[in-house]
C-alpha positions in Angstrom: -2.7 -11.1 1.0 0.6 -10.5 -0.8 3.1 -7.9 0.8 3.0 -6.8 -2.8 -0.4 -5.9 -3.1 -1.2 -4.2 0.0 1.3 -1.7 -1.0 0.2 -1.0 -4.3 -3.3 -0.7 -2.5 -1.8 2.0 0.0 -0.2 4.1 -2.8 -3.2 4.1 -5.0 -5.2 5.8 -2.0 -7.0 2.7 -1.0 -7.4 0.8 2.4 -5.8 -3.2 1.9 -8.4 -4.6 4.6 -11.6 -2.7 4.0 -11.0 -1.4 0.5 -13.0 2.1 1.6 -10.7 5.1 0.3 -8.2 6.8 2.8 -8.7 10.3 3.9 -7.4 13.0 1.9 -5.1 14.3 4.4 -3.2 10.3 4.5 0.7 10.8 4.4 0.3 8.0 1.7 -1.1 11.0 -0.5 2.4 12.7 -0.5 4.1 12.0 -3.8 7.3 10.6 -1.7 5.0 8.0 -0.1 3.1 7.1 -3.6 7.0 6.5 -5.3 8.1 4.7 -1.7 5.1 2.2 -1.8 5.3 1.4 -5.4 9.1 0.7 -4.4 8.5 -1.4 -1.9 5.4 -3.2 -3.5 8.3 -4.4 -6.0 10.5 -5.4 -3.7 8.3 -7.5 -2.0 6.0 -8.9 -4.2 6.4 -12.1 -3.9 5.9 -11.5 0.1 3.0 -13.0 1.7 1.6 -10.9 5.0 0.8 -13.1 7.9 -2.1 -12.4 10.1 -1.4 -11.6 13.9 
């Protein structure tokens, strides 16, 4: 999966791995977290993850 993607994922609400919605208490709920993960899904678009 691209860096890229999992963060747009995460700031839309949604789980990268599972796709199942995250809880609505999540910190990625917060309106800082939403603007940081869409920042950082730019940044790093072209980023692949690699798997551990």
């Amino acid at each position: 999966m691209m860096a890229g993607e999992g963060f747009r994922l995460l700031a839309k609400g949604i789980h990268p791995e599972t796709g199942e919605p995250l809880t609505p208490g999540a910190v990625v709920h917060s309106p800082e977290a939403i603007r940081l993960l869409f920042l950082l899904a730019e940044e790093f678009s072209f980023t692949r993850f690699c798997s551990i």
